[in-house]
C-alpha positions as CSV (number, residue, x, y, z in Angstrom):
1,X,0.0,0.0,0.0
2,X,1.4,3.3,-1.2
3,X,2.3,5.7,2.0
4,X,-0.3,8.6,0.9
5,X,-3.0,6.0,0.6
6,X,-2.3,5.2,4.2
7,X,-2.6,8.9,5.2
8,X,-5.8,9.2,3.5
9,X,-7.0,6.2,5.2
10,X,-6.3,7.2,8.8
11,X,-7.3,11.4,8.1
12,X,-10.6,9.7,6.5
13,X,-11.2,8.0,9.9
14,X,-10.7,4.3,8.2
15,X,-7.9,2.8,10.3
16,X,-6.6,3.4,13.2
17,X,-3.8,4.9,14.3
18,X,-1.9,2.0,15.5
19,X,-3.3,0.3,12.0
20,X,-1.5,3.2,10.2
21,X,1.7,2.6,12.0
22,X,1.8,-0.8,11.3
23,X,0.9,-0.4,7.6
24,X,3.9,2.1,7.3
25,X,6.2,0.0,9.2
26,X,6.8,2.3,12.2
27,X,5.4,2.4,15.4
28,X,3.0,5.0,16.7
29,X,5.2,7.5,18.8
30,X,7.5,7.9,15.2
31,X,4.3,8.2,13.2
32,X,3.2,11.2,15.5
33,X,6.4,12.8,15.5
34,X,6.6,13.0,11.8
35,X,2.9,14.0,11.7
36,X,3.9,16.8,13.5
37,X,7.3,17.8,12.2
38,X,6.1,17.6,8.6
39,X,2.6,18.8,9.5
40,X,0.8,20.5,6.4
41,X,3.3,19.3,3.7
42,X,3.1,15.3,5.2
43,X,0.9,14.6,2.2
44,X,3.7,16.0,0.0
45,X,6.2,14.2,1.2
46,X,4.2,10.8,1.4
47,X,3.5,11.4,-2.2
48,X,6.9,11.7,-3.5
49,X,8.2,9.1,-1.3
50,X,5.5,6.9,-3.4
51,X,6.7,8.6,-7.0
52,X,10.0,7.5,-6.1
53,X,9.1,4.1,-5.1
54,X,7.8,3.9,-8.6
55,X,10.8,5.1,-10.0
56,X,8.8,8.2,-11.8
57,X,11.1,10.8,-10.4
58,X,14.9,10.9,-9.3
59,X,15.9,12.5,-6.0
60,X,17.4,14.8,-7.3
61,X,13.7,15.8,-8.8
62,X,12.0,15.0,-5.2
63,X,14.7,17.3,-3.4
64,X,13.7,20.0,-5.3
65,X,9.9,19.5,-4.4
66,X,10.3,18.7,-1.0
67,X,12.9,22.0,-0.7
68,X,15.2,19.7,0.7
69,X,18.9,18.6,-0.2
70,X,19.4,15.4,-1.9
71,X,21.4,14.0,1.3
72,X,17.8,14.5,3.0
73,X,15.7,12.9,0.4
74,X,17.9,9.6,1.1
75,X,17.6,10.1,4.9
76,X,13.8,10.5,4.4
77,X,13.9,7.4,2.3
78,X,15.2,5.5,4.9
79,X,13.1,7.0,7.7
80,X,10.2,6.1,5.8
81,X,11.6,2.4,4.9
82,X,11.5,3.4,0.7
83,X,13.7,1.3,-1.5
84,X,13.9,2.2,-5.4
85,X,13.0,-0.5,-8.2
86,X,16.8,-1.9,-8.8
87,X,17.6,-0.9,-12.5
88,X,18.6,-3.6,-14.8
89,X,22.4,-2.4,-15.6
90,X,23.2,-2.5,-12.0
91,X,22.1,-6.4,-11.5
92,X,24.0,-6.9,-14.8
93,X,26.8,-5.1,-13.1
94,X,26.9,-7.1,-9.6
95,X,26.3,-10.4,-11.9
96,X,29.8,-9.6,-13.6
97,X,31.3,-8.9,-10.6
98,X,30.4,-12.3,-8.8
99,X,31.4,-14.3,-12.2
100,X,34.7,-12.2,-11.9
101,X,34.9,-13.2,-8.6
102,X,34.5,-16.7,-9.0
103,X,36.7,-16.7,-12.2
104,X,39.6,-15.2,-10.6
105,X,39.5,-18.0,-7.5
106,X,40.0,-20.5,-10.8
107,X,42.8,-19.1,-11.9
108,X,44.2,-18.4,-8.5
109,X,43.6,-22.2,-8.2
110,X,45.8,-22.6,-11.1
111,X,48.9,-20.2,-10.1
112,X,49.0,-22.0,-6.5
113,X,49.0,-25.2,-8.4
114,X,46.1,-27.4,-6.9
115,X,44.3,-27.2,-10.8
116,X,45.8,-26.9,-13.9
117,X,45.1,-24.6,-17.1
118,X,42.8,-26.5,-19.1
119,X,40.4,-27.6,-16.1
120,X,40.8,-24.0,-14.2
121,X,39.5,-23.1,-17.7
122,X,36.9,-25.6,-18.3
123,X,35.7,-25.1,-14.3
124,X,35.1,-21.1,-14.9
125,X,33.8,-21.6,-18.4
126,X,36.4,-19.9,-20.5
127,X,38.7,-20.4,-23.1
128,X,42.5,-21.8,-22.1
129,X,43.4,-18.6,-23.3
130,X,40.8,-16.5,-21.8
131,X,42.0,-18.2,-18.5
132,X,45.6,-17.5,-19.5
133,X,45.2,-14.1,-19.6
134,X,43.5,-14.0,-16.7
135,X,46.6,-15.5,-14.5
136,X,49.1,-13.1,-16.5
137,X,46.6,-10.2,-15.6
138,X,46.9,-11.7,-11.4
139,X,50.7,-12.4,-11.6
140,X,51.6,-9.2,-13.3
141,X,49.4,-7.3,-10.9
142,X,50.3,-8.9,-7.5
143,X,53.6,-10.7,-8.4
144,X,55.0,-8.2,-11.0
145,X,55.7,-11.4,-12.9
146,X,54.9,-12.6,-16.5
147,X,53.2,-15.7,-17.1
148,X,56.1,-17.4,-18.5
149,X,58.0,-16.8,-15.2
150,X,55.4,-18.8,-12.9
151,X,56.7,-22.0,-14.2
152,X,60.2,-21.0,-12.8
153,X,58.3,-21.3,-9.2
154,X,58.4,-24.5,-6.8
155,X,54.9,-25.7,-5.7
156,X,55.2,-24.4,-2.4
157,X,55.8,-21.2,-3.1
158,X,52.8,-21.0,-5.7
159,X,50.5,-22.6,-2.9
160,X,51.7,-20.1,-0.3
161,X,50.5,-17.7,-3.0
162,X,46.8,-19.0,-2.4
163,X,46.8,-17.8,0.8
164,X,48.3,-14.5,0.1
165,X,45.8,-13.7,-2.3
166,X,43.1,-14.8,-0.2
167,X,44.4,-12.4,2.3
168,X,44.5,-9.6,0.0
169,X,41.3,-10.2,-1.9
């Protein structure tokens, strides 16, 4: 239920108090303190809390209708338990990151010796080359070391590395 429809509910005598409180997720001394702080302009604010719930302005947009600063607006939104749609390039984003995430612990598998290339490759779904670069990107960034060099390393050494990069990362 949007926040405004709430507020016409309890000024129309429908619900209760308590009922409102609930339905907003607060509990009744917080609902009359922000009654009273907002006073007139409540219905103002519970309406472009609801806008941005729907995503049909920014808060950049609501901060200049409230008269507030955009730091507010996000302090109101979390006073008033609001939480904007989540757009579709930014669960594409944290999707990539993960997969990176569990990519990179393939190749770290490989540089610390416990897999080798063609099933750290096969395991995170890449290329042998794909994965190659991958380890050349690790080595050259943490180790300062080209690829070539890692065969040059004794096994402990490259599973010491394991836990060096797990400490980092």
């Amino acid at each position: 239920m949007d926040l405004l429809q709430v507020w016409s509910l309890l000024q129309a005598n429908e619900i209760t108090f308590e009922e409102a409180a609930e339905a907003l997720g607060i509990n009744p001394t917080s609902l009359k303190f922000r009654i009273t702080r907002w006073g007139h302009r409540l219905p103002l604010l519970l309406a472009t809390l609801d806008r941005i719930r729907k995503d049909e302005i920014t808060r950049t947009e609501a901060s200049e209708a409230l008269g507030v600063t955009t730091r507010q607006v996000n302090h109101l939104m979390t006073t008033w338990k609001v939480d904007r749609p989540i757009k579709d390039y930014l669960i594409e984003r944290a999707t990539a990151k993960v997969k990176w995430e569990v990519r990179k612990k393939f190749a770290i598998d490989y540089i610390a010796g416990t897999l080798d290339l063609d099933k750290a490759a096969a395991a995170a779904g890449v290329s042998v080359r794909q994965m190659r670069r991958w380890v050349s990107e690790l080595l050259i960034k943490h180790f300062e070391m080209p690829f070539k060099d890692l065969k040059e390393v004794a096994w402990p050494t490259r599973s010491r590395s394991q836990r060096v990069w797990s400490a980092t990362n």
